[in-house]
PDB file of N, H, CA, C and O in Angstrom:
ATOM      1  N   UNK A   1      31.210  29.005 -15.755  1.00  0.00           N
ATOM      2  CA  UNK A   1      29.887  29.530 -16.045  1.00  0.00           C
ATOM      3  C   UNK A   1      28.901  28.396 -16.312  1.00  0.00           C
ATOM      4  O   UNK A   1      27.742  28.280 -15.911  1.00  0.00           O
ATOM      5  N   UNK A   2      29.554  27.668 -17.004  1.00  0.00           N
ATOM      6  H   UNK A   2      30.495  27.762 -17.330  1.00  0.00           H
ATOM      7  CA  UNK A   2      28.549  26.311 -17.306  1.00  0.00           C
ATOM      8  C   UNK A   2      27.995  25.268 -16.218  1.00  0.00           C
ATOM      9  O   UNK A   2      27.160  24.378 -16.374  1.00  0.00           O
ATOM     10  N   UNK A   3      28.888  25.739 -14.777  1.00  0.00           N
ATOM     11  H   UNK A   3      29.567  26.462 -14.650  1.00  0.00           H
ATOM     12  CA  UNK A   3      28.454  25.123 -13.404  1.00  0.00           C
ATOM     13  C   UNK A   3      26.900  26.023 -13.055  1.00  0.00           C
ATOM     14  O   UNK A   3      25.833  25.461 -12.808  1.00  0.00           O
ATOM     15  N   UNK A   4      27.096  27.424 -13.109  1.00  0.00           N
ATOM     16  H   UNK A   4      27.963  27.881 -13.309  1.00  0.00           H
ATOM     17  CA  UNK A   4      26.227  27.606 -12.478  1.00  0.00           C
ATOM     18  C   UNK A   4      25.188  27.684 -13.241  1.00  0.00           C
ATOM     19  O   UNK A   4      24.283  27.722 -12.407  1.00  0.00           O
ATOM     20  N   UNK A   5      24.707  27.732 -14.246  1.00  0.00           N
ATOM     21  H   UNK A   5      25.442  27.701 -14.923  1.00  0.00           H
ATOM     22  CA  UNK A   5      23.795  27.258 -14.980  1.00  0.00           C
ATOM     23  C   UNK A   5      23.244  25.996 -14.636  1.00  0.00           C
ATOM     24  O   UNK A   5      22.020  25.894 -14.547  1.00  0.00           O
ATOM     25  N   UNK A   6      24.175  24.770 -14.376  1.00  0.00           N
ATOM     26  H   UNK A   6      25.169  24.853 -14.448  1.00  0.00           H
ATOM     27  CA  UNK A   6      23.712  23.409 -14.260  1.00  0.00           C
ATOM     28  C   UNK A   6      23.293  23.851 -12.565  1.00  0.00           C
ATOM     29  O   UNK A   6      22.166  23.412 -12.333  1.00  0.00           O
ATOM     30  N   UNK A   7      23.547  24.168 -12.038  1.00  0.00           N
ATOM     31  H   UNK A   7      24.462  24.524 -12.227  1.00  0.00           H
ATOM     32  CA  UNK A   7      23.402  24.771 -10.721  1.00  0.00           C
ATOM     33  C   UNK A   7      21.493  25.221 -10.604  1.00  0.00           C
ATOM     34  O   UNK A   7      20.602  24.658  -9.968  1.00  0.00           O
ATOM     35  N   UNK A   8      21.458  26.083 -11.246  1.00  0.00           N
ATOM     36  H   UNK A   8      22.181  26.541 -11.763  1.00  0.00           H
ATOM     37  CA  UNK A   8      20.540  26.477 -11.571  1.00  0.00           C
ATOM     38  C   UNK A   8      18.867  25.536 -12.344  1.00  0.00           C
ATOM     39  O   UNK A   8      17.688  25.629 -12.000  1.00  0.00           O
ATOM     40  N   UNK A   9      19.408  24.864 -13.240  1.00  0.00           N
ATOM     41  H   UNK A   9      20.365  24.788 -13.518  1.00  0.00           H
ATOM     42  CA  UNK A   9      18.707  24.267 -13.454  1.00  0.00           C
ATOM     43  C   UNK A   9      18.288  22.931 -13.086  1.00  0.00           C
ATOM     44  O   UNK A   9      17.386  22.427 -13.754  1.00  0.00           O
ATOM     45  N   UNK A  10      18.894  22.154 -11.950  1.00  0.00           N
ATOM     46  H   UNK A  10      19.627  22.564 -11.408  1.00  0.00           H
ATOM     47  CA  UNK A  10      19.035  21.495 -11.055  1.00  0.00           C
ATOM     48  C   UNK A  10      17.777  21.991 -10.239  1.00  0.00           C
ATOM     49  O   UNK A  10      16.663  21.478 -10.352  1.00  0.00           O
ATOM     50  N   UNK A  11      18.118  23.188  -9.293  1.00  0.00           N
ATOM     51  H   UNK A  11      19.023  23.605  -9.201  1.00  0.00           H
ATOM     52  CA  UNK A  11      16.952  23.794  -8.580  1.00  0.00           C
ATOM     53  C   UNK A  11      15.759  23.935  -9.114  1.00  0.00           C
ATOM     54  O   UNK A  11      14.772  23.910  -8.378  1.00  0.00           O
ATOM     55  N   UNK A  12      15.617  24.132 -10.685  1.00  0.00           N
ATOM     56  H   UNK A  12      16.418  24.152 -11.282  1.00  0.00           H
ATOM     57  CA  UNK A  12      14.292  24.263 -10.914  1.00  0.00           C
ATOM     58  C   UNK A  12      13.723  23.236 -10.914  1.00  0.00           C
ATOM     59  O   UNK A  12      12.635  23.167 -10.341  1.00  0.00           O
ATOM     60  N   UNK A  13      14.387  21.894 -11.682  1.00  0.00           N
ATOM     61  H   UNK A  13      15.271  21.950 -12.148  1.00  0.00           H
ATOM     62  CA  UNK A  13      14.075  20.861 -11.658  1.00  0.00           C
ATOM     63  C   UNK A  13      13.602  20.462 -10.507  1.00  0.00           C
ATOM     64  O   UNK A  13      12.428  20.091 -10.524  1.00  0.00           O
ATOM     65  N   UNK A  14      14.484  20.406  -8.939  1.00  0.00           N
ATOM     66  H   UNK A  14      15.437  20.707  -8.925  1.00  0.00           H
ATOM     67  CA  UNK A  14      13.706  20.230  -7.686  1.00  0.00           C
ATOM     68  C   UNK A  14      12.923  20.913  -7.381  1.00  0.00           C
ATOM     69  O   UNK A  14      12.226  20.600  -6.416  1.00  0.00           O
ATOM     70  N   UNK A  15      12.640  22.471  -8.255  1.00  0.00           N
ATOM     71  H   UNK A  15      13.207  22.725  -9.039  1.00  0.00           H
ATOM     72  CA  UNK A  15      11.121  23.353  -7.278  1.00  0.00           C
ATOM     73  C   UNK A  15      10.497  22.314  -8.614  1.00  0.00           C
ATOM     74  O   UNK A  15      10.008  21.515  -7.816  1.00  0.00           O
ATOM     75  N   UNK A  16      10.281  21.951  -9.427  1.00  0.00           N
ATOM     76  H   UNK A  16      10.679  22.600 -10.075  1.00  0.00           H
ATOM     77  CA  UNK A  16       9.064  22.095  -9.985  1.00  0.00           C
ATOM     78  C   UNK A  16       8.640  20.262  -9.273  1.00  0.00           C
ATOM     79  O   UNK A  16       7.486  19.959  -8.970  1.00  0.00           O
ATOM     80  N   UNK A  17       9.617  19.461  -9.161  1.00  0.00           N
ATOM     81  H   UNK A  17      10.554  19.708  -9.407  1.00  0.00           H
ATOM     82  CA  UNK A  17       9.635  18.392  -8.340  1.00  0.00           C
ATOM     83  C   UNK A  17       8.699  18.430  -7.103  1.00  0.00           C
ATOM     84  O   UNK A  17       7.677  17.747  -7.047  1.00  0.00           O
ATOM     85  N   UNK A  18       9.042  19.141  -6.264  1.00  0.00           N
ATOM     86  H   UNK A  18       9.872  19.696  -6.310  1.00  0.00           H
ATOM     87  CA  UNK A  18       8.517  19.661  -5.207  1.00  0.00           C
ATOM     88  C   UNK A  18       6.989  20.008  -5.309  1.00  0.00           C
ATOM     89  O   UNK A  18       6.015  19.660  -4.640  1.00  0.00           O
ATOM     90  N   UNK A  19       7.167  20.924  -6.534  1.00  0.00           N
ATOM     91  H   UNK A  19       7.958  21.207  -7.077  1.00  0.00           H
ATOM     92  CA  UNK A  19       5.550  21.228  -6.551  1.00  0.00           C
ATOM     93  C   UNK A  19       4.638  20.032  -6.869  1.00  0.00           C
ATOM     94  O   UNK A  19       3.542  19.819  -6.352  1.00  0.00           O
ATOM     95  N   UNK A  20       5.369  19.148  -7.970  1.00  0.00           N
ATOM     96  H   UNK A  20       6.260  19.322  -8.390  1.00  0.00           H
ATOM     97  CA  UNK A  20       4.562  18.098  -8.399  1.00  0.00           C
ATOM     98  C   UNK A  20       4.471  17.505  -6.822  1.00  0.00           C
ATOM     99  O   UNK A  20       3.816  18.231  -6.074  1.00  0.00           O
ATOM    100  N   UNK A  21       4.749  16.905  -6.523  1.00  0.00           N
ATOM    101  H   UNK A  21       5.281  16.315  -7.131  1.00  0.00           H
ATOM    102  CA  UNK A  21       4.786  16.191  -4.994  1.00  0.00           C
ATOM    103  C   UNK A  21       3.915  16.592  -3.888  1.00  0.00           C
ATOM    104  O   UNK A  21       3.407  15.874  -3.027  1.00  0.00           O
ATOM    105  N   UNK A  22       3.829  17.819  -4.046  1.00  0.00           N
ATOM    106  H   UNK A  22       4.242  18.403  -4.745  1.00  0.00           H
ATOM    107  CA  UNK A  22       2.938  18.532  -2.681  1.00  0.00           C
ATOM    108  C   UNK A  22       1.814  18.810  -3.813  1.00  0.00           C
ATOM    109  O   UNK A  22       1.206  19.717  -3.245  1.00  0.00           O
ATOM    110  N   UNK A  23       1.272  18.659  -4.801  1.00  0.00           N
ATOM    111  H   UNK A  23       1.766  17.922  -5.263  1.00  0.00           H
ATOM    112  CA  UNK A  23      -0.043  18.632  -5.784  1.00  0.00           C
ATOM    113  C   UNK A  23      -0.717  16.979  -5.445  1.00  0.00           C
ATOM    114  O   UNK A  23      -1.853  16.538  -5.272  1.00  0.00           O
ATOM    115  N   UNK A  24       0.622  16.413  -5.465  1.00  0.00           N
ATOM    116  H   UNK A  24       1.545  16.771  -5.606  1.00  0.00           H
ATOM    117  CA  UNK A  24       0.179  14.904  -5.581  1.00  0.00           C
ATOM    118  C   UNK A  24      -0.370  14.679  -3.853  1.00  0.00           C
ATOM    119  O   UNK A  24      -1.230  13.952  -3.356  1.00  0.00           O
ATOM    120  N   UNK A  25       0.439  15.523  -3.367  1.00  0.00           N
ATOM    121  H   UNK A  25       1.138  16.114  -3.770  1.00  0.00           H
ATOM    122  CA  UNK A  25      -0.054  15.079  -1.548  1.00  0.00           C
ATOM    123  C   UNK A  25      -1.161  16.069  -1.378  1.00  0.00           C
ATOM    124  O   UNK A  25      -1.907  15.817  -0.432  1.00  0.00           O
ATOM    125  N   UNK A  26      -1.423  17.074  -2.036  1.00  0.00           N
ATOM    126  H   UNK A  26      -0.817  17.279  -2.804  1.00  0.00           H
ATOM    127  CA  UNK A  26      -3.078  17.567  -1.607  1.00  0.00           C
ATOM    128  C   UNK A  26      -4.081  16.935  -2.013  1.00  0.00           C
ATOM    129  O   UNK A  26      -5.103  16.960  -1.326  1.00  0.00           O
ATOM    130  N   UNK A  27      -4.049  16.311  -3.062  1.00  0.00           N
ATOM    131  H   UNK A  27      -3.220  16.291  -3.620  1.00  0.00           H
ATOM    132  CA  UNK A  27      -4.606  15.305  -3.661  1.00  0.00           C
ATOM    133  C   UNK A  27      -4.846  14.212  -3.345  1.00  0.00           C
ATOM    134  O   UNK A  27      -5.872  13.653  -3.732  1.00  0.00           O
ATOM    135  N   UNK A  28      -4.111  13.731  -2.696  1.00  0.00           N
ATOM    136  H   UNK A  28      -3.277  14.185  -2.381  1.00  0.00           H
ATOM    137  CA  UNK A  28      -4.202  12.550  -1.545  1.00  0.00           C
ATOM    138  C   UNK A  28      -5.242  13.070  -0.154  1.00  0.00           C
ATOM    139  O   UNK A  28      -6.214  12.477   0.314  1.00  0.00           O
ATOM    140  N   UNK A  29      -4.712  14.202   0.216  1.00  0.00           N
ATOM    141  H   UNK A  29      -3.922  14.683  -0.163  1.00  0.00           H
ATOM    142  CA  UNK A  29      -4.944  14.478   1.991  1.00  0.00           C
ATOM    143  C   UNK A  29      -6.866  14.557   1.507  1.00  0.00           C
ATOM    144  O   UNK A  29      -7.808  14.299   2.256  1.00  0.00           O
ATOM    145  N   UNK A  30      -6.923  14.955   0.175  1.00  0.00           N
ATOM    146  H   UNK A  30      -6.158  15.164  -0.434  1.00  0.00           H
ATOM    147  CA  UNK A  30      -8.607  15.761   0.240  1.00  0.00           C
ATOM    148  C   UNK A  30      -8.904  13.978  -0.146  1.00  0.00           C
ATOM    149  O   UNK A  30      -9.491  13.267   0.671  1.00  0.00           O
ATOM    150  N   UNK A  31      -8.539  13.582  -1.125  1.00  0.00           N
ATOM    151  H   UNK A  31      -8.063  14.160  -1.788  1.00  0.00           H
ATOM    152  CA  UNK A  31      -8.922  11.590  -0.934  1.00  0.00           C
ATOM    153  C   UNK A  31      -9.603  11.150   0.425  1.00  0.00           C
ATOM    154  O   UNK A  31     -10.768  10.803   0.619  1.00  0.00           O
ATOM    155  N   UNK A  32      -8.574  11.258   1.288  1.00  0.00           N
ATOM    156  H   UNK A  32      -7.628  11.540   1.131  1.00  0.00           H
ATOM    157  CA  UNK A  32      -8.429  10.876   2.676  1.00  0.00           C
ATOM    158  C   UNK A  32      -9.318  11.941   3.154  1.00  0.00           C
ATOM    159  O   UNK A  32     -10.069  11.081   3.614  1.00  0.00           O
ATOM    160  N   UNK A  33      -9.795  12.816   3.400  1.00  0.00           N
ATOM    161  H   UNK A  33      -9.185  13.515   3.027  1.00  0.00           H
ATOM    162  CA  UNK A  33     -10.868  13.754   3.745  1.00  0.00           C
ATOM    163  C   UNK A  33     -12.054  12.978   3.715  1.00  0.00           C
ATOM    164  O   UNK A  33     -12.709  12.629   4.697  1.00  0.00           O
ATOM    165  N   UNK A  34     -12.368  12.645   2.106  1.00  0.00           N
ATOM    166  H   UNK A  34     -11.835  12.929   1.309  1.00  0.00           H
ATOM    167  CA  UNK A  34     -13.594  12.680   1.560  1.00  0.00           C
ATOM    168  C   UNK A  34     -13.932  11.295   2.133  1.00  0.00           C
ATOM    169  O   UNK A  34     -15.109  10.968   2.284  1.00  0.00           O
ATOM    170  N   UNK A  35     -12.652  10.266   2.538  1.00  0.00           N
ATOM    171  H   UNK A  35     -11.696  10.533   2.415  1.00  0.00           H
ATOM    172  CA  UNK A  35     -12.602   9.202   3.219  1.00  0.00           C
ATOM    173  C   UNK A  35     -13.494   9.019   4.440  1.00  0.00           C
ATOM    174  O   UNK A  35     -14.307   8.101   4.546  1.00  0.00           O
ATOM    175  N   UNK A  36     -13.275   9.986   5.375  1.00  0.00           N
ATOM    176  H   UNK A  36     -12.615  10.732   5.289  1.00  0.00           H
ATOM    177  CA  UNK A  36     -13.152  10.034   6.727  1.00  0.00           C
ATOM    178  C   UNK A  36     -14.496  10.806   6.969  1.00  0.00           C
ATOM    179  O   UNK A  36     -14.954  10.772   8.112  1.00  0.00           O
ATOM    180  N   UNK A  37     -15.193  11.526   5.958  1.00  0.00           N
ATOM    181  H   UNK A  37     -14.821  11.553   5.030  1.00  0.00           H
ATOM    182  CA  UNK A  37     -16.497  12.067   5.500  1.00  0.00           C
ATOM    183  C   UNK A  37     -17.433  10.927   5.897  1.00  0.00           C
ATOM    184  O   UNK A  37     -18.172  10.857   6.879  1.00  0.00           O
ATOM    185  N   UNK A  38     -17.195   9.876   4.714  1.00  0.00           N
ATOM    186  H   UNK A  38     -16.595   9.933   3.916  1.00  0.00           H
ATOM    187  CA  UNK A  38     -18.415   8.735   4.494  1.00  0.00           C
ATOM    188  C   UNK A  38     -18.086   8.190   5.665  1.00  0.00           C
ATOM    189  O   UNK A  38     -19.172   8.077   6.234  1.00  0.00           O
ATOM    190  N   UNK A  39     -16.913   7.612   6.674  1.00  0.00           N
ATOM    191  H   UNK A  39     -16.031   7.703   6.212  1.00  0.00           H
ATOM    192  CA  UNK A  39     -16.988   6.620   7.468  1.00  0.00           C
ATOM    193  C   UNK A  39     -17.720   6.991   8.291  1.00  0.00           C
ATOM    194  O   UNK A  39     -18.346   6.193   8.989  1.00  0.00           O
ATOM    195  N   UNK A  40     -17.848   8.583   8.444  1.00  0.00           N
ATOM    196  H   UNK A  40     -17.340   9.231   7.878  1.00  0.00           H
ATOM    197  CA  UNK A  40     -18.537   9.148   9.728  1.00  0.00           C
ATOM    198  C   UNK A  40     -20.030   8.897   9.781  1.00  0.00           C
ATOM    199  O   UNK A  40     -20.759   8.655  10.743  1.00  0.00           O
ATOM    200  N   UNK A  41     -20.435   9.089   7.762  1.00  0.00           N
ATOM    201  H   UNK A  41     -19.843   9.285   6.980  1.00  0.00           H
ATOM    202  CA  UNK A  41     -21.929   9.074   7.755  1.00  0.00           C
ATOM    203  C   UNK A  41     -22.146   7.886   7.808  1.00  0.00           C
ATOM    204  O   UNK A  41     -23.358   7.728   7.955  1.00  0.00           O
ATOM    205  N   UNK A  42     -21.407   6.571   7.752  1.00  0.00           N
ATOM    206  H   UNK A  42     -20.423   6.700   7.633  1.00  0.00           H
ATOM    207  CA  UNK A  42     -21.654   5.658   8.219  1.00  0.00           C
ATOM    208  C   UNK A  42     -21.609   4.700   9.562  1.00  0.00           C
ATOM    209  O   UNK A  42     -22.196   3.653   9.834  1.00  0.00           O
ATOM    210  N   UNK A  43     -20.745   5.435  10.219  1.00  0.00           N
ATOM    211  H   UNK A  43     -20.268   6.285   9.998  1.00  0.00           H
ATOM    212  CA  UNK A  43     -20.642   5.701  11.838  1.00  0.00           C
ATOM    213  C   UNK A  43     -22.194   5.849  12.445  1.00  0.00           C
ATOM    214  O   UNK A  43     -22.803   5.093  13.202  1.00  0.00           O
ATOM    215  N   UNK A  44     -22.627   7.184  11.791  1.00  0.00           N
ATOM    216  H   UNK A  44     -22.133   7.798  11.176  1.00  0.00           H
ATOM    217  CA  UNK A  44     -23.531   7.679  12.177  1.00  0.00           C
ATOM    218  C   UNK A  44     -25.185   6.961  11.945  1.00  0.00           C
ATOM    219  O   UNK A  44     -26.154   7.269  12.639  1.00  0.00           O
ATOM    220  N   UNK A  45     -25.205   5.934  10.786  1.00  0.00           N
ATOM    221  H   UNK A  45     -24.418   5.684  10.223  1.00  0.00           H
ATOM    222  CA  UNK A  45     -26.306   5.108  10.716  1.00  0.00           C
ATOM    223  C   UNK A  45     -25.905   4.249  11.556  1.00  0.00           C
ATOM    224  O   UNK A  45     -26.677   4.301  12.513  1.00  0.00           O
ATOM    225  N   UNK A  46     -24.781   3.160  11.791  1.00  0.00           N
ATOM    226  H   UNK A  46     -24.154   3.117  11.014  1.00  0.00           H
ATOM    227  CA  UNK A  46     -24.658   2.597  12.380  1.00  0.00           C
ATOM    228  C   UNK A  46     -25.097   2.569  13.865  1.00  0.00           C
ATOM    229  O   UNK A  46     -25.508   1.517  14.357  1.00  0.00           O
ATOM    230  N   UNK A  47     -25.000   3.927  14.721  1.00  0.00           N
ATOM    231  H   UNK A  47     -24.667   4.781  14.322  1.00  0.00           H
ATOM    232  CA  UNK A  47     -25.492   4.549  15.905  1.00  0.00           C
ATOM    233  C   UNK A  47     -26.769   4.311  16.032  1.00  0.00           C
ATOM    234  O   UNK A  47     -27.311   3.628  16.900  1.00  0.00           O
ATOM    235  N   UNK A  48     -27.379   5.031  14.927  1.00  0.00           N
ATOM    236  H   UNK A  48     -26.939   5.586  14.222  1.00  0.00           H
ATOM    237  CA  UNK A  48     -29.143   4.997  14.936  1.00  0.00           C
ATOM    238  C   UNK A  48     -29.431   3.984  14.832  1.00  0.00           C
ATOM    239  O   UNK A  48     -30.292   3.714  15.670  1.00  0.00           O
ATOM    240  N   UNK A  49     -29.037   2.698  13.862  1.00  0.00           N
ATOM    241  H   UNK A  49     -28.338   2.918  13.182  1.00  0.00           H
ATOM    242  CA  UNK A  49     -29.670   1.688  14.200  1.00  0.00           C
ATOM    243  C   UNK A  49     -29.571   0.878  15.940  1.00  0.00           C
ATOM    244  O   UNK A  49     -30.505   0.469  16.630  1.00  0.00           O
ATOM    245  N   UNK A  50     -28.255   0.874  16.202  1.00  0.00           N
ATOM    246  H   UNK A  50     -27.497   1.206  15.641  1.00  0.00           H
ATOM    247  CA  UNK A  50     -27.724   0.622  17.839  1.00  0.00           C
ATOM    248  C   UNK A  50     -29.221   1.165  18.556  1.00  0.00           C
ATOM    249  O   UNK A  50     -30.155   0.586  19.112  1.00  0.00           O
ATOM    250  N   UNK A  51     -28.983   2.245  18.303  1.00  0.00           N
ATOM    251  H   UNK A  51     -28.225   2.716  17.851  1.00  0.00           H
ATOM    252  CA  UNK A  51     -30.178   2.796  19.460  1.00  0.00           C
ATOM    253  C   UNK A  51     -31.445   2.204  19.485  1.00  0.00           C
ATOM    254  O   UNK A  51     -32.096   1.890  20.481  1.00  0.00           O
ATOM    255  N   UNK A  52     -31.848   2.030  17.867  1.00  0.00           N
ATOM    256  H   UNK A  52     -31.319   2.285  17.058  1.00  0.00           H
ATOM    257  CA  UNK A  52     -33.110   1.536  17.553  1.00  0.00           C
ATOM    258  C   UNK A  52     -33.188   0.307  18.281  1.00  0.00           C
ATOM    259  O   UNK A  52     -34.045   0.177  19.155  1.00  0.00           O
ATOM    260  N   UNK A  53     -32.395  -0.592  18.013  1.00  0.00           N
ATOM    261  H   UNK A  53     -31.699  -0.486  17.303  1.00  0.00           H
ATOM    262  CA  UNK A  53     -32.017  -2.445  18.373  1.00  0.00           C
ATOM    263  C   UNK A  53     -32.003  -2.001  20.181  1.00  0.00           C
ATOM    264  O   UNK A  53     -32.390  -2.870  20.963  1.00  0.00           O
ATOM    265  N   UNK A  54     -31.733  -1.198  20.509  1.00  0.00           N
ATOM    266  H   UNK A  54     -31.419  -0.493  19.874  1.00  0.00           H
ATOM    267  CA  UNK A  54     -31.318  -1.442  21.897  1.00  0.00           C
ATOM    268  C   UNK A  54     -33.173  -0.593  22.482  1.00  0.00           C
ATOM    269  O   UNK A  54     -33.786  -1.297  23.284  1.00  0.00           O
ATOM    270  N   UNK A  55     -33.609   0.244  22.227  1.00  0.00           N
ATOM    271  H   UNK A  55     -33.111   0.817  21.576  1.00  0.00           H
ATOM    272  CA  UNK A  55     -35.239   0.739  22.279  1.00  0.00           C
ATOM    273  C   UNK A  55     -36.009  -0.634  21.837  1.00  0.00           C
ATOM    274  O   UNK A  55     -36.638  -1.245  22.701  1.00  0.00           O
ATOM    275  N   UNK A  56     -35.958  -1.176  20.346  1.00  0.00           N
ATOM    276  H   UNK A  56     -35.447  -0.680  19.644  1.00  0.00           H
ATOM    277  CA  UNK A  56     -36.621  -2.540  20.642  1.00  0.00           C
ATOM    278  C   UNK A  56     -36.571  -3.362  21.961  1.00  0.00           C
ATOM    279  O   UNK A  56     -37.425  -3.569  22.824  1.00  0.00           O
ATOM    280  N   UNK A  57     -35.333  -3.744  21.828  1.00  0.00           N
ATOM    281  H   UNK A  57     -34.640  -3.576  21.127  1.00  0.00           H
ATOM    282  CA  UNK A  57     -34.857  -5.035  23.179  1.00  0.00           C
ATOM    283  C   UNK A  57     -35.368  -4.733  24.115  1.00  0.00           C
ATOM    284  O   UNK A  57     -36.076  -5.614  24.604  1.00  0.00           O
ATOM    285  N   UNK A  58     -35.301  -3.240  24.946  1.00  0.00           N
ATOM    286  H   UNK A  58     -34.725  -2.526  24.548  1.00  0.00           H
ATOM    287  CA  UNK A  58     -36.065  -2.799  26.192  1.00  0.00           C
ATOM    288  C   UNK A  58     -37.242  -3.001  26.196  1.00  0.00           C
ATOM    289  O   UNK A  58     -37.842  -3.478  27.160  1.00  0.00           O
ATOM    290  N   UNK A  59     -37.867  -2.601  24.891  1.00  0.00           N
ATOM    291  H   UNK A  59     -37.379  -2.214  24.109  1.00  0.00           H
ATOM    292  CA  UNK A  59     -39.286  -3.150  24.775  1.00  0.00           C
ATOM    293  C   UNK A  59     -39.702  -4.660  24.845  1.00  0.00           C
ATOM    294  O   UNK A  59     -40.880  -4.710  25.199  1.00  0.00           O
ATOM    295  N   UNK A  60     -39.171  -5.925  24.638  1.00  0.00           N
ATOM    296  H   UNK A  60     -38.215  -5.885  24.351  1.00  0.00           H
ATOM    297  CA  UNK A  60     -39.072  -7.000  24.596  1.00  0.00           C
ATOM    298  C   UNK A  60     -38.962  -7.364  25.729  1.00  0.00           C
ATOM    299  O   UNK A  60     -39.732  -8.195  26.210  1.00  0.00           O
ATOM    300  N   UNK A  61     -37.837  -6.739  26.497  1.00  0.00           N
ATOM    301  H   UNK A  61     -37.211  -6.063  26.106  1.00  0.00           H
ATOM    302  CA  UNK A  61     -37.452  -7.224  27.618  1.00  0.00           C
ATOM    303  C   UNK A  61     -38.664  -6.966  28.762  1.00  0.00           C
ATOM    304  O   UNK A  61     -38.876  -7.688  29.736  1.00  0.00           O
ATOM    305  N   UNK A  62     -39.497  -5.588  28.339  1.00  0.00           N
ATOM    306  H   UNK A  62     -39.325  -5.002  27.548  1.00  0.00           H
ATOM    307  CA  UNK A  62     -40.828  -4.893  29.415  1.00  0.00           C
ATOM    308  C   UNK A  62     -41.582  -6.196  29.061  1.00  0.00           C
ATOM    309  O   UNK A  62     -41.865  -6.922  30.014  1.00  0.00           O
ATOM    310  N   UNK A  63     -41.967  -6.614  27.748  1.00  0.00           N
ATOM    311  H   UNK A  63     -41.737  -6.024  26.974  1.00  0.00           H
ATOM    312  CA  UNK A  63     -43.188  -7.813  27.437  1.00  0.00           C
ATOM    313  C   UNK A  63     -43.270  -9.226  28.480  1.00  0.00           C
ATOM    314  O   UNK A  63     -44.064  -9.820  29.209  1.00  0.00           O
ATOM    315  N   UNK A  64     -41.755  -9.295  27.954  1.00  0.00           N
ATOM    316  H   UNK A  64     -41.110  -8.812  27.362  1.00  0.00           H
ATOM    317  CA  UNK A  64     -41.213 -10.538  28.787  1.00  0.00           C
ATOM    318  C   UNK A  64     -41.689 -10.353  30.434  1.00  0.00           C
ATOM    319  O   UNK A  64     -42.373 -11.124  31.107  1.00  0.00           O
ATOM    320  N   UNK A  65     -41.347  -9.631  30.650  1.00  0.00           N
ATOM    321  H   UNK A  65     -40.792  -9.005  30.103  1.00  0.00           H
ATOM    322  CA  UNK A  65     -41.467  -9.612  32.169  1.00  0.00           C
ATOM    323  C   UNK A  65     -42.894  -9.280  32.381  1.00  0.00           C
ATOM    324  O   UNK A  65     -43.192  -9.563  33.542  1.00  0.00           O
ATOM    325  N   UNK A  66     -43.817  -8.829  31.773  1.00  0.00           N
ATOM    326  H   UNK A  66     -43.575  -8.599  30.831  1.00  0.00           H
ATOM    327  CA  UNK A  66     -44.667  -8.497  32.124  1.00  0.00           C
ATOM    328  C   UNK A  66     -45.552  -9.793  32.097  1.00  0.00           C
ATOM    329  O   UNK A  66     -46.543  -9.801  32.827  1.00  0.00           O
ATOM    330  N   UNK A  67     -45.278 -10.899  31.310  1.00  0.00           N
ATOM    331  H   UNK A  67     -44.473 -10.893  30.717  1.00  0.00           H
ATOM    332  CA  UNK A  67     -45.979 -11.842  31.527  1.00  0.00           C
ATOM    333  C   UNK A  67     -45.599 -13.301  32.432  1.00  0.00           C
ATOM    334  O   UNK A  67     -46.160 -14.385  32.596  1.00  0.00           O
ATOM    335  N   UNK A  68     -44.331 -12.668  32.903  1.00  0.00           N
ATOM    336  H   UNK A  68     -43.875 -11.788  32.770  1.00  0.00           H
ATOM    337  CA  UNK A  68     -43.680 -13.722  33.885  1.00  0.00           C
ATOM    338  C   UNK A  68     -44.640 -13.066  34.949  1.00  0.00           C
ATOM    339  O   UNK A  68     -45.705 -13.597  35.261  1.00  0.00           O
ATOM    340  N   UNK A  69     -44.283 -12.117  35.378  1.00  0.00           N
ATOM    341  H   UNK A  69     -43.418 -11.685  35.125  1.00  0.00           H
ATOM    342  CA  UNK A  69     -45.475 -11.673  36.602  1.00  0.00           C
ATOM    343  C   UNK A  69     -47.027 -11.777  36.330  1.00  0.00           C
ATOM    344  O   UNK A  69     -47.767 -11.546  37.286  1.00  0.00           O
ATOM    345  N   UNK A  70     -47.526 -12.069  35.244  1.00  0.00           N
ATOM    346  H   UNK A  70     -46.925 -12.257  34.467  1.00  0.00           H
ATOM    347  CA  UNK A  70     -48.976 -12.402  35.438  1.00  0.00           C
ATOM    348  C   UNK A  70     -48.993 -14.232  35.420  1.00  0.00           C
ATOM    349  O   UNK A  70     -50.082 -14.804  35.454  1.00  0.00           O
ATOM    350  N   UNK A  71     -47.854 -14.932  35.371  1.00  0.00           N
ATOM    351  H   UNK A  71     -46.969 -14.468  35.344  1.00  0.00           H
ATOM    352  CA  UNK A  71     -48.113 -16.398  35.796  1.00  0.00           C
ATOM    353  C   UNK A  71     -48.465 -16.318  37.440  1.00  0.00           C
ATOM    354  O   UNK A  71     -48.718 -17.347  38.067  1.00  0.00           O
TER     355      UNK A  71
END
């Protein structure tokens, strides 16, 4: 009788194990969420400026040429 008791409380010990573990890994995955959040909003300035730098340059590049052809 005293087996299955230890039997028993063994398993709880691993469910409540278990639970701690998969608390600790949701806890992590939403970390890593909130991670992958900011890189994007910073992805996403990063873009706008690209575009901006690359709309300047075209513009630079129209100036340039426009005064090679009036030599």
């Amino acid at each position: 009788m005293n087996k299955v008791v230890k039997l028993k409380k063994d398993t709880n010990n691993k469910d409540s194990e278990i639970k701690q573990l998969n608390s600790k890994l949701n806890r992590i995955e939403k970390k890593i969420d909130n991670l992958y959040e900011r890189l994007d909003g910073h992805i996403v300035k990063i873009d706008k400026v690209y575009v901006r730098l690359e709309e300047h340059f075209s513009g630079i590049e129209k100036l340039l040429s426009f005064f090679k052809f009036k030599k």
